[in-house]
PyMOL Python script that loads the backbone (N, CA, C, O; Angstrom):
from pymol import cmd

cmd.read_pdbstr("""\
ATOM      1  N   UNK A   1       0.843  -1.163   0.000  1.00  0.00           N
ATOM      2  CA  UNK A   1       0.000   0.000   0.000  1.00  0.00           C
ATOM      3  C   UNK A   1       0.893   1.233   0.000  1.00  0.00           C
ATOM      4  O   UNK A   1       1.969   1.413   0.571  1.00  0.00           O
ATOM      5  N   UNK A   2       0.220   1.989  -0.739  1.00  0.00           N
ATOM      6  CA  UNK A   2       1.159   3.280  -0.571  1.00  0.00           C
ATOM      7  C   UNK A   2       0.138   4.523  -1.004  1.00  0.00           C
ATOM      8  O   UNK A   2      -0.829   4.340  -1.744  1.00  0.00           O
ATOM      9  N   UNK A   3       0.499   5.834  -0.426  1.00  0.00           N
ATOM     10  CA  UNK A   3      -0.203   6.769   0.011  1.00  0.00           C
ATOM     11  C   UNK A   3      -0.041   7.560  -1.701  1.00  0.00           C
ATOM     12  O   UNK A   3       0.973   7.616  -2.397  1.00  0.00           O
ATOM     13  N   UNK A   4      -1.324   8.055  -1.977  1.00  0.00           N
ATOM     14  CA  UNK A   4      -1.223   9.128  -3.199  1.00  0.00           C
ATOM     15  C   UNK A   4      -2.445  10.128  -2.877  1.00  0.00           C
ATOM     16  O   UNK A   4      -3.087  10.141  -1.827  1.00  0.00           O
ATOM     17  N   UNK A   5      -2.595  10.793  -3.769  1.00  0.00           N
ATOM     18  CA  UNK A   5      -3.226  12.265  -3.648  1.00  0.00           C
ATOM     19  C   UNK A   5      -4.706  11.941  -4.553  1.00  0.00           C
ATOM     20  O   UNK A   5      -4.624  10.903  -5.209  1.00  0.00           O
ATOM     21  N   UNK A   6      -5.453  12.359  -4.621  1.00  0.00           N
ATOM     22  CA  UNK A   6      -7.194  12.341  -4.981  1.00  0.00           C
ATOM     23  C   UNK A   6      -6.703  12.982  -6.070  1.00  0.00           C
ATOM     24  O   UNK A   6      -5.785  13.802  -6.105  1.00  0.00           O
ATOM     25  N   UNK A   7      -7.476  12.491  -7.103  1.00  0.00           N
ATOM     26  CA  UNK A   7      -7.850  12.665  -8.458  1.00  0.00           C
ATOM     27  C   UNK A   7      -8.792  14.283  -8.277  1.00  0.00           C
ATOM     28  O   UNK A   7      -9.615  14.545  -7.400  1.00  0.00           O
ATOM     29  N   UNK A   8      -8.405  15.026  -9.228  1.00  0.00           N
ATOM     30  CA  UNK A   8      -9.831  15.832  -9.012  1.00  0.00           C
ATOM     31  C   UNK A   8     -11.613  15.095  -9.017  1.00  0.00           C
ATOM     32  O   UNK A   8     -12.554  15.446  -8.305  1.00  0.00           O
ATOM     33  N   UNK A   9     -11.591  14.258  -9.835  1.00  0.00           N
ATOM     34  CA  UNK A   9     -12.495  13.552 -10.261  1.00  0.00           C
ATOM     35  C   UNK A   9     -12.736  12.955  -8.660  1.00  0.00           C
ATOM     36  O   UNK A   9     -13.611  13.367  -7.898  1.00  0.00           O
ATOM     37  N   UNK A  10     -12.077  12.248  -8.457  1.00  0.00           N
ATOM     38  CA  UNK A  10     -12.426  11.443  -6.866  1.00  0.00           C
ATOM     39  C   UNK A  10     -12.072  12.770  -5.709  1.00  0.00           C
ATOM     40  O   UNK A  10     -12.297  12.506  -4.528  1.00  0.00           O
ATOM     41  N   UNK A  11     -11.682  13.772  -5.950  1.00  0.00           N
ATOM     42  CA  UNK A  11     -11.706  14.859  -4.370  1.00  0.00           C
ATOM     43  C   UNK A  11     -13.220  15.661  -4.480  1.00  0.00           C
ATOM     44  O   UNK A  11     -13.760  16.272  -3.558  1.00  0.00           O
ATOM     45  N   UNK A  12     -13.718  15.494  -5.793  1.00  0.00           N
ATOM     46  CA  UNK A  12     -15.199  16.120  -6.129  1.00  0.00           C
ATOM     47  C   UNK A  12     -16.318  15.200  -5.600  1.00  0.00           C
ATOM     48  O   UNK A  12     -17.191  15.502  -4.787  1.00  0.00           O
ATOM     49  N   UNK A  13     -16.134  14.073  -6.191  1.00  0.00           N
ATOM     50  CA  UNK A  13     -16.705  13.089  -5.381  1.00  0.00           C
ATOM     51  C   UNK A  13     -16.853  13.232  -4.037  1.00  0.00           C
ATOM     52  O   UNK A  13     -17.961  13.636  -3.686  1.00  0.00           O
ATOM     53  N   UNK A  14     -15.923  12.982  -3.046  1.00  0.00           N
ATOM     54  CA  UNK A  14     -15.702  13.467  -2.007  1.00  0.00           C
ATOM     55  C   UNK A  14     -16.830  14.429  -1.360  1.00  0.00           C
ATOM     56  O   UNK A  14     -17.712  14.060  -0.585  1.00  0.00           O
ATOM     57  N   UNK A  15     -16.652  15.507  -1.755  1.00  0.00           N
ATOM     58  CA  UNK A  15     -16.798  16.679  -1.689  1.00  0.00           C
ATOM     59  C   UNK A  15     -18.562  16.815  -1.268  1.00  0.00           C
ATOM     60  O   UNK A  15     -19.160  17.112  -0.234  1.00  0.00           O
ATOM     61  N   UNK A  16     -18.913  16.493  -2.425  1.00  0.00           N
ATOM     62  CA  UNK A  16     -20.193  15.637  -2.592  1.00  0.00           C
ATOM     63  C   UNK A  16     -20.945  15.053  -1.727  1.00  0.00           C
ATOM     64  O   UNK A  16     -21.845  15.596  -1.087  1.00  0.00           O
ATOM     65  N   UNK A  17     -20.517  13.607  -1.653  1.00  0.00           N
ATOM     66  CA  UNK A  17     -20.248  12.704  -0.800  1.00  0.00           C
ATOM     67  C   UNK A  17     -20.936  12.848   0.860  1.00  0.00           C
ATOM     68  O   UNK A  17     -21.911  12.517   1.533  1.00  0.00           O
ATOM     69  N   UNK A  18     -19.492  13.678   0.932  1.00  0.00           N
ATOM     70  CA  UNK A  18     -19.629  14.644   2.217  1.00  0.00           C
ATOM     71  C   UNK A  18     -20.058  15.462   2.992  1.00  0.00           C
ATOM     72  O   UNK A  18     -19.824  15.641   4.187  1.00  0.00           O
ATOM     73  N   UNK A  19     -21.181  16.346   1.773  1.00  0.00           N
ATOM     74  CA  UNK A  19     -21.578  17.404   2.349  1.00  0.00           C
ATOM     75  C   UNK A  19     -23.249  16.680   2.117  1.00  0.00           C
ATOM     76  O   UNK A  19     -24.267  17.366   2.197  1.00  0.00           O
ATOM     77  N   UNK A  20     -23.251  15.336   1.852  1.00  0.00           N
ATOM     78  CA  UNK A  20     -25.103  14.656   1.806  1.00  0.00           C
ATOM     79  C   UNK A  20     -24.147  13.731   3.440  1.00  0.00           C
ATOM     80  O   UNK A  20     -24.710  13.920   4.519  1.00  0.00           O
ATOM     81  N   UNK A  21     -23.336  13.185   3.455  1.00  0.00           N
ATOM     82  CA  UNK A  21     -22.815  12.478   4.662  1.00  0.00           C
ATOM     83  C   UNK A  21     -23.428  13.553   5.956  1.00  0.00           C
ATOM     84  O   UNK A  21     -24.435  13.447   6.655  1.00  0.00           O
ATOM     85  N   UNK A  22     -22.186  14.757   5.914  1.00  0.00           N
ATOM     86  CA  UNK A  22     -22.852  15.869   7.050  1.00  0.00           C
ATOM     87  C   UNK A  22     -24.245  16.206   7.453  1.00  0.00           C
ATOM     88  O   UNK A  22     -24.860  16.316   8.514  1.00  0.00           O
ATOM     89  N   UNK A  23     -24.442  16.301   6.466  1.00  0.00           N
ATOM     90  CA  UNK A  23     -26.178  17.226   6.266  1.00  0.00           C
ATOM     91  C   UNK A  23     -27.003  15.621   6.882  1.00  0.00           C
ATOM     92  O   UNK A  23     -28.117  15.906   7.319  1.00  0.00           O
ATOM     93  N   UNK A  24     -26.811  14.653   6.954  1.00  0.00           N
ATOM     94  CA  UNK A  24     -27.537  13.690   7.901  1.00  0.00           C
ATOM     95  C   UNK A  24     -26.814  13.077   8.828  1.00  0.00           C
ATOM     96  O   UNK A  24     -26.746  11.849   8.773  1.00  0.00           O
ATOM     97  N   UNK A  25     -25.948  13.973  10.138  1.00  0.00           N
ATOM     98  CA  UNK A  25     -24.697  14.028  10.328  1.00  0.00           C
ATOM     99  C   UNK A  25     -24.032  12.849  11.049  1.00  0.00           C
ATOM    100  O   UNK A  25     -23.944  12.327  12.160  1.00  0.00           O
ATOM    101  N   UNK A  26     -23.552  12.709   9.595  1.00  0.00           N
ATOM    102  CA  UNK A  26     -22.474  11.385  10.004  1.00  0.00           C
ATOM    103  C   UNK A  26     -21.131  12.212   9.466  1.00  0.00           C
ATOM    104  O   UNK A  26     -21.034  12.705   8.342  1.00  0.00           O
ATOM    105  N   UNK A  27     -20.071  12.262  10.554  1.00  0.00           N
ATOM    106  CA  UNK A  27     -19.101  13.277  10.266  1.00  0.00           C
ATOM    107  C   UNK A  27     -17.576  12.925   9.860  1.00  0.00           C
ATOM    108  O   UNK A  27     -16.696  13.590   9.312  1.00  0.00           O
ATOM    109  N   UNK A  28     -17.628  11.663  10.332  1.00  0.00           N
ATOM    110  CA  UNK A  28     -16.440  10.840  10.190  1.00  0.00           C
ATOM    111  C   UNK A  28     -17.137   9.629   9.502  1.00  0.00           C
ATOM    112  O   UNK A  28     -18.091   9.010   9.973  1.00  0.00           O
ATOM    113  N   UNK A  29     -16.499   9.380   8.288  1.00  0.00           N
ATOM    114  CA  UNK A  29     -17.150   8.081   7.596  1.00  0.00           C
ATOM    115  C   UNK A  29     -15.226   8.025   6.900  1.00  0.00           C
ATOM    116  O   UNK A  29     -14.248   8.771   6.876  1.00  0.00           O
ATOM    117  N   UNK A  30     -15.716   6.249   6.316  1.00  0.00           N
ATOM    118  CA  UNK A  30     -14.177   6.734   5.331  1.00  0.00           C
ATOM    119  C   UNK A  30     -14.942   6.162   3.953  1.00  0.00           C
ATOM    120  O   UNK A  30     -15.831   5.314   4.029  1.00  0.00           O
ATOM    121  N   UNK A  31     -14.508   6.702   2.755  1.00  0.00           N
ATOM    122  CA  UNK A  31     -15.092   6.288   1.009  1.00  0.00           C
ATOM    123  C   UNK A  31     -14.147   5.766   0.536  1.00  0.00           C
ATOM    124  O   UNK A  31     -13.059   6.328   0.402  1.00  0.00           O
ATOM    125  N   UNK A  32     -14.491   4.185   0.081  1.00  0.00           N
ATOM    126  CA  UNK A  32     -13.859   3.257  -0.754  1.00  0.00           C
ATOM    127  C   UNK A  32     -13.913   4.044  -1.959  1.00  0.00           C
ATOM    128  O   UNK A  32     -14.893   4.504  -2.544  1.00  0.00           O
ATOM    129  N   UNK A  33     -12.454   4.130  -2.277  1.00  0.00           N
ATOM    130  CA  UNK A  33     -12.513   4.698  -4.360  1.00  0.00           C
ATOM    131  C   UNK A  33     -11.998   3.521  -4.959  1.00  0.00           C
ATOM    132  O   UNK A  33     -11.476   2.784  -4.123  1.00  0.00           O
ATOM    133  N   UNK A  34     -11.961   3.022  -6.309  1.00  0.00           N
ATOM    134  CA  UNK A  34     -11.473   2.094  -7.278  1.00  0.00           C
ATOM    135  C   UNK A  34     -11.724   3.045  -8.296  1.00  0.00           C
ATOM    136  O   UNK A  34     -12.889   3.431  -8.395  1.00  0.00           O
ATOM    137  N   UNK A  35     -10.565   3.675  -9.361  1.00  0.00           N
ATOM    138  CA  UNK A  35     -10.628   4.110 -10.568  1.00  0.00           C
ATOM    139  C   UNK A  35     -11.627   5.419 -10.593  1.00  0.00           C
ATOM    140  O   UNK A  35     -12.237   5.788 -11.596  1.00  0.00           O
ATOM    141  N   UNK A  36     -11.675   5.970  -9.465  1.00  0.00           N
ATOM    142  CA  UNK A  36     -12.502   7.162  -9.620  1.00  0.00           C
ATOM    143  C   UNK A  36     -14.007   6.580  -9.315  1.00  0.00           C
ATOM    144  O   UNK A  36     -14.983   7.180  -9.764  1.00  0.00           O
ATOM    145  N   UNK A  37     -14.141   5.510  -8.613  1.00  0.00           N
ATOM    146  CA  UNK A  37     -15.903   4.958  -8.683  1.00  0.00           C
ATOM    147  C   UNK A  37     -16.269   5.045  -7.075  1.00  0.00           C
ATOM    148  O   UNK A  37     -15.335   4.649  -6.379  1.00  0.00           O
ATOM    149  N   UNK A  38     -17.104   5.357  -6.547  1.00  0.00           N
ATOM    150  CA  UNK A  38     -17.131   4.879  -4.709  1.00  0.00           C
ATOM    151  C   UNK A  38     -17.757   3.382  -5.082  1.00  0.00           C
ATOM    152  O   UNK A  38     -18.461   2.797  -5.904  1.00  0.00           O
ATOM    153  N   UNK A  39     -17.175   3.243  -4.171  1.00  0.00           N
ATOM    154  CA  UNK A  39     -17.639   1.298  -3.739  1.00  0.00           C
ATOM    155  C   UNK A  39     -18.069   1.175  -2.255  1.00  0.00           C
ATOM    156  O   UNK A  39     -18.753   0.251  -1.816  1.00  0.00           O
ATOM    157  N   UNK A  40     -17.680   2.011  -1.678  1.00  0.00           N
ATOM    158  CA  UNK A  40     -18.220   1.813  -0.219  1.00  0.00           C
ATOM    159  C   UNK A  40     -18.192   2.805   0.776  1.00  0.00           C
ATOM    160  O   UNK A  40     -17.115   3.400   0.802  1.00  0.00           O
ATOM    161  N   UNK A  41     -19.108   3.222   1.692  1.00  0.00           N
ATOM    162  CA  UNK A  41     -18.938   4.073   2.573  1.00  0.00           C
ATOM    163  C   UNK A  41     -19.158   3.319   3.481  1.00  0.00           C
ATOM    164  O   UNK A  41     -20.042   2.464   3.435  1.00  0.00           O
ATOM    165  N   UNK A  42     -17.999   3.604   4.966  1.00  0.00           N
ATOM    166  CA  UNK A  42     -17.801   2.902   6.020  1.00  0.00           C
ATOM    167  C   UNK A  42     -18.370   4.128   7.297  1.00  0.00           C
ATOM    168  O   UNK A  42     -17.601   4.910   7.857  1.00  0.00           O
ATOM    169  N   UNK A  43     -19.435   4.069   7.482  1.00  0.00           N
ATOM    170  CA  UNK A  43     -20.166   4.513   8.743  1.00  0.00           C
ATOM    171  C   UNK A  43     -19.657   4.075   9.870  1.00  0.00           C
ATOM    172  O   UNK A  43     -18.869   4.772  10.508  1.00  0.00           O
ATOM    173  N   UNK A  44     -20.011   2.937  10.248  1.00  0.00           N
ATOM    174  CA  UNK A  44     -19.409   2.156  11.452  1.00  0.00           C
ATOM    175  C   UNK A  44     -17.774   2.075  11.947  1.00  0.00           C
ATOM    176  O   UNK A  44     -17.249   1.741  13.009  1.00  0.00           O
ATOM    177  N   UNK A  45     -17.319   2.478  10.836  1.00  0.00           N
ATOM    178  CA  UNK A  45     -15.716   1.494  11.423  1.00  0.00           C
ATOM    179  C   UNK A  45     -15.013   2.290   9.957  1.00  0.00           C
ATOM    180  O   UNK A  45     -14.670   1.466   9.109  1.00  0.00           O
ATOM    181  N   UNK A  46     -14.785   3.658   9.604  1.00  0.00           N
ATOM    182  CA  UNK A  46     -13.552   4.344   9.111  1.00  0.00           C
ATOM    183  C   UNK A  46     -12.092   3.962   9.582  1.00  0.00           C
ATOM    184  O   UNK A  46     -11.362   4.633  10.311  1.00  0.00           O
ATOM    185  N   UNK A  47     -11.802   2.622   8.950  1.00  0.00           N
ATOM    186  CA  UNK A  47     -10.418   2.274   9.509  1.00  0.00           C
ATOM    187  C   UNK A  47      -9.292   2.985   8.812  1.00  0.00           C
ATOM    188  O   UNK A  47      -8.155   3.014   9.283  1.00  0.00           O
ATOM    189  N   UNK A  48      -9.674   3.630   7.536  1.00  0.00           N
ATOM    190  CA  UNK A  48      -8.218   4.371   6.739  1.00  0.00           C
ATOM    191  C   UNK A  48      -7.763   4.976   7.435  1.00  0.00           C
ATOM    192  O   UNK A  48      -6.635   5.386   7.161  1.00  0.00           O
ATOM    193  N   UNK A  49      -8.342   5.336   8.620  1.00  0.00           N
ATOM    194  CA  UNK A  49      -6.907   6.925   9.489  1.00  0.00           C
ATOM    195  C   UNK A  49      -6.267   6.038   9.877  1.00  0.00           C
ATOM    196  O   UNK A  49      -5.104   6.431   9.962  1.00  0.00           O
ATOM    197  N   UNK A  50      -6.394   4.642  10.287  1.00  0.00           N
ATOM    198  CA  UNK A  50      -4.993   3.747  10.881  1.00  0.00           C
ATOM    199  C   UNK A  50      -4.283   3.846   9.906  1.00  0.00           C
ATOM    200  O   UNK A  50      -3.179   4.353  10.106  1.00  0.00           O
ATOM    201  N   UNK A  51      -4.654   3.376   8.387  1.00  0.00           N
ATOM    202  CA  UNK A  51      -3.898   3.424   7.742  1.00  0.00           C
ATOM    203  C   UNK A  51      -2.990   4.868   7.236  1.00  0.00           C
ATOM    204  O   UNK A  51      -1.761   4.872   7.312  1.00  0.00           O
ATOM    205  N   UNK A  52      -3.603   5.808   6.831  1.00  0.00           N
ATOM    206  CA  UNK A  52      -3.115   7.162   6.800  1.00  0.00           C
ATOM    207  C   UNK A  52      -2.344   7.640   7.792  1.00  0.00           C
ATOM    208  O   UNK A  52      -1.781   8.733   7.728  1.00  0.00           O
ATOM    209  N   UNK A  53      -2.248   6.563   9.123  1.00  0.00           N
ATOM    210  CA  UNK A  53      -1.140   6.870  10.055  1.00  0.00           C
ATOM    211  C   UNK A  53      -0.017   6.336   9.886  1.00  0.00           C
ATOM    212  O   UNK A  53       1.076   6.901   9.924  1.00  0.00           O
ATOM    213  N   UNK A  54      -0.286   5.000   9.654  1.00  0.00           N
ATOM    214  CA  UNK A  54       1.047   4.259   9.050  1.00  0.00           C
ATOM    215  C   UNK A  54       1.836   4.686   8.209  1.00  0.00           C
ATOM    216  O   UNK A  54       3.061   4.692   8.336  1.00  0.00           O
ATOM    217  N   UNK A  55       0.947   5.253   6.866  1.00  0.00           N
ATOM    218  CA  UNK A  55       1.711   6.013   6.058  1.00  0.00           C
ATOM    219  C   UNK A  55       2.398   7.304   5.813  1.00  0.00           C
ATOM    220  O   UNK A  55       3.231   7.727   5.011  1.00  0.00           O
ATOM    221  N   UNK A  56       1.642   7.819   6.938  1.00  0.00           N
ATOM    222  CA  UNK A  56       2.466   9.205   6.785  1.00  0.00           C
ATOM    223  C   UNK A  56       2.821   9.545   8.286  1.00  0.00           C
ATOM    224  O   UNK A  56       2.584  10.601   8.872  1.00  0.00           O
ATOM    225  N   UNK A  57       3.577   8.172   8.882  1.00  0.00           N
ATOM    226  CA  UNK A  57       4.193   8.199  10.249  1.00  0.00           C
ATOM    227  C   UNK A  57       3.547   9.732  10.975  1.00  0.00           C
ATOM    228  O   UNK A  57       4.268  10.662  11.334  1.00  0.00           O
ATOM    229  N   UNK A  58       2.386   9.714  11.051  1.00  0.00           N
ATOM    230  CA  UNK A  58       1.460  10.274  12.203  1.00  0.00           C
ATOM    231  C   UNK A  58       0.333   9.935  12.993  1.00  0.00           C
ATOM    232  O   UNK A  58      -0.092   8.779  12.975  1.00  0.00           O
ATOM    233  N   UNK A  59      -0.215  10.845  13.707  1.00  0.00           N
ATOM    234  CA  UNK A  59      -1.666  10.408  14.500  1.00  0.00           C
ATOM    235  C   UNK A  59      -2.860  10.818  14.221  1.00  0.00           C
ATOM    236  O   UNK A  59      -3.614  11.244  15.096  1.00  0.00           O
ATOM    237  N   UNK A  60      -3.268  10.720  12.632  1.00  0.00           N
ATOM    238  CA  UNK A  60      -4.617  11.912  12.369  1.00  0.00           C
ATOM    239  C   UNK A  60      -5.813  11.713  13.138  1.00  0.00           C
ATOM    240  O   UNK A  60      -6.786  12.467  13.173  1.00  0.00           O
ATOM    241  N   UNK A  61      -5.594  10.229  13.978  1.00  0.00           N
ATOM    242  CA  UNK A  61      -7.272  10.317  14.599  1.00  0.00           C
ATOM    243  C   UNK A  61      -6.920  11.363  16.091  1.00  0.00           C
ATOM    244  O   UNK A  61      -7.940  11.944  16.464  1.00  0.00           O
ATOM    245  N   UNK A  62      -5.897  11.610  16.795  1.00  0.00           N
ATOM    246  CA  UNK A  62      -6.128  12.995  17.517  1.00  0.00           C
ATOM    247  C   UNK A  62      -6.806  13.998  17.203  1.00  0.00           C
ATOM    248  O   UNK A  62      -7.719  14.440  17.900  1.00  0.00           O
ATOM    249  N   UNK A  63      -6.403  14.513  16.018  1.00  0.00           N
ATOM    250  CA  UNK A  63      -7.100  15.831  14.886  1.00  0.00           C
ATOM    251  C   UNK A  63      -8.559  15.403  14.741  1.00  0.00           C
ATOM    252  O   UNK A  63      -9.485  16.154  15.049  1.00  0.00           O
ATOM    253  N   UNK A  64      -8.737  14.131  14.247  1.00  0.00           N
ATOM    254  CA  UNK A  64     -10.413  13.940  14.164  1.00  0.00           C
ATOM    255  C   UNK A  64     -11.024  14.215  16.294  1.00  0.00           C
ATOM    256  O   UNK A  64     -11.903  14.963  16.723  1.00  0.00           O
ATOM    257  N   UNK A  65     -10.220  13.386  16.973  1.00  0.00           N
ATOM    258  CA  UNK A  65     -10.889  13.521  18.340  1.00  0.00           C
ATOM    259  C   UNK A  65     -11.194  14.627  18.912  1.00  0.00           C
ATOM    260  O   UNK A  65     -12.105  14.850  19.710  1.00  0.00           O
ATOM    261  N   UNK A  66      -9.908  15.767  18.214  1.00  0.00           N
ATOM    262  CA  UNK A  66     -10.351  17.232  18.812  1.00  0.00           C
ATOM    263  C   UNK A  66     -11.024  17.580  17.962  1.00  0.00           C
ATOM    264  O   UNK A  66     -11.633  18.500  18.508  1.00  0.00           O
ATOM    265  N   UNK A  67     -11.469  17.506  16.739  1.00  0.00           N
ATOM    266  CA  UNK A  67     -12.487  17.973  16.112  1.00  0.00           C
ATOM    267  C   UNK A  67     -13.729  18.172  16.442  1.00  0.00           C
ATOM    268  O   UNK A  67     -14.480  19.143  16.539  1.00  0.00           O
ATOM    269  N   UNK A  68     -13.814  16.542  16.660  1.00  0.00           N
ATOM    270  CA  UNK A  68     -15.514  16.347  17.646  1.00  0.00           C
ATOM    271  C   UNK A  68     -15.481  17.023  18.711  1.00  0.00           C
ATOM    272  O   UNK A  68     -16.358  17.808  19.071  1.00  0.00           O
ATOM    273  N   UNK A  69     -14.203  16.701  19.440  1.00  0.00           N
ATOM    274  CA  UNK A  69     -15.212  17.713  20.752  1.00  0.00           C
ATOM    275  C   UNK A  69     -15.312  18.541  20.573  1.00  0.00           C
ATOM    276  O   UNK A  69     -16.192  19.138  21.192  1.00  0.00           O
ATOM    277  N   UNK A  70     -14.229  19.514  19.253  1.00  0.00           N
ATOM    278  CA  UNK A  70     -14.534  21.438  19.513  1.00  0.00           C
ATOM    279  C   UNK A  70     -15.803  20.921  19.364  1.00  0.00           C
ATOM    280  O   UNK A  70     -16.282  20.796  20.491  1.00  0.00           O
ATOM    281  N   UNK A  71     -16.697  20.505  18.384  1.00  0.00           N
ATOM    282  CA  UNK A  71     -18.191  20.412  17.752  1.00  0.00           C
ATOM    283  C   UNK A  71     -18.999  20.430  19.253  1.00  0.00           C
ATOM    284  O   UNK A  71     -19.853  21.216  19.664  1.00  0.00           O
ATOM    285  N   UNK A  72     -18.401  19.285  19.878  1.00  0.00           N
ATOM    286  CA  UNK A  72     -19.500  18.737  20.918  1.00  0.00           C
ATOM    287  C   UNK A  72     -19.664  19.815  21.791  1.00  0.00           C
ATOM    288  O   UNK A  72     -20.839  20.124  21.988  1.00  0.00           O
ATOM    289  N   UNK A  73     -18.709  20.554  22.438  1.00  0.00           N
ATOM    290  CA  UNK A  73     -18.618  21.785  22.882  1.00  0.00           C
ATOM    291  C   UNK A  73     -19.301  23.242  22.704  1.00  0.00           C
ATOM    292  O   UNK A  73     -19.673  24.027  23.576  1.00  0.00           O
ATOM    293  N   UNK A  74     -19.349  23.360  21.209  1.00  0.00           N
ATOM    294  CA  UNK A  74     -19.658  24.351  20.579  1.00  0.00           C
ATOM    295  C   UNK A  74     -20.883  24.626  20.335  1.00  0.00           C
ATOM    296  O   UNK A  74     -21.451  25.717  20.283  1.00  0.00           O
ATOM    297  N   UNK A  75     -21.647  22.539  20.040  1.00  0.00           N
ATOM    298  CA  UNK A  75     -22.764  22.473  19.557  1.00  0.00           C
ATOM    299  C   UNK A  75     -23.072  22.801  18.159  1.00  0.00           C
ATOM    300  O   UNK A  75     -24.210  23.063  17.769  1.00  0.00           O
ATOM    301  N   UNK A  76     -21.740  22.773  17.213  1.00  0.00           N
ATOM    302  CA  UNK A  76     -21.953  23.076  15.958  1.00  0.00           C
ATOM    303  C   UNK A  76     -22.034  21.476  15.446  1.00  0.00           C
ATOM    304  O   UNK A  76     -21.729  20.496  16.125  1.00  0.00           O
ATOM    305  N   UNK A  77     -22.452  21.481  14.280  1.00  0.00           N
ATOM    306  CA  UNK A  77     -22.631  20.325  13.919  1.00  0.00           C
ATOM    307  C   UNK A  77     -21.879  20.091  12.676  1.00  0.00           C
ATOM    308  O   UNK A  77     -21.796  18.899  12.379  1.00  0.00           O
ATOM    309  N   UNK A  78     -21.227  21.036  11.757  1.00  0.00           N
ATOM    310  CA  UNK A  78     -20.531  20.930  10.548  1.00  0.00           C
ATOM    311  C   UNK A  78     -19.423  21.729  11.177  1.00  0.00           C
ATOM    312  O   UNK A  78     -18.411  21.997  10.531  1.00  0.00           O
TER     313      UNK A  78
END
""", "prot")
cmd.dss("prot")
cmd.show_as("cartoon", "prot")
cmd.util.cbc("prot")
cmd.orient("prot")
């Protein structure tokens, strides 16, 4: 496995994706891509930040944990 950068085609997707994900707020999900196609959205169990840690020798689920709470705190929801 190795780490690369979103297609415009798949960061639009995304984008997308994301803002019908939020708007029925599920805030952390992770999107299966193959060739620019989604194949899967993982509600339950977004395991890519393990992986996105491995690969880029960091801790991004801290950044997601303080995320939520600023939210939970704030009471904002996006």
């Amino acid at each position: 496995m190795e780490a690369t950068d979103l297609s415009p085609a798949e960061l639009e997707l995304a984008q997308t994706v994301g803002r019908h994900l939020s708007a029925v707020g599920l805030w952390f999900v992770g999107l299966d891509l193959i060739n620019e196609k989604l194949i899967e959205i993982n509600v339950t169990s977004p395991t890519g930040i393990q992986e996105l840690g491995r690969l880029t020798r960091t801790q991004p689920e801290q950044a997601v944990v303080q995320w939520i709470e600023e939210r939970v705190q704030t009471g904002r929801q996006r």
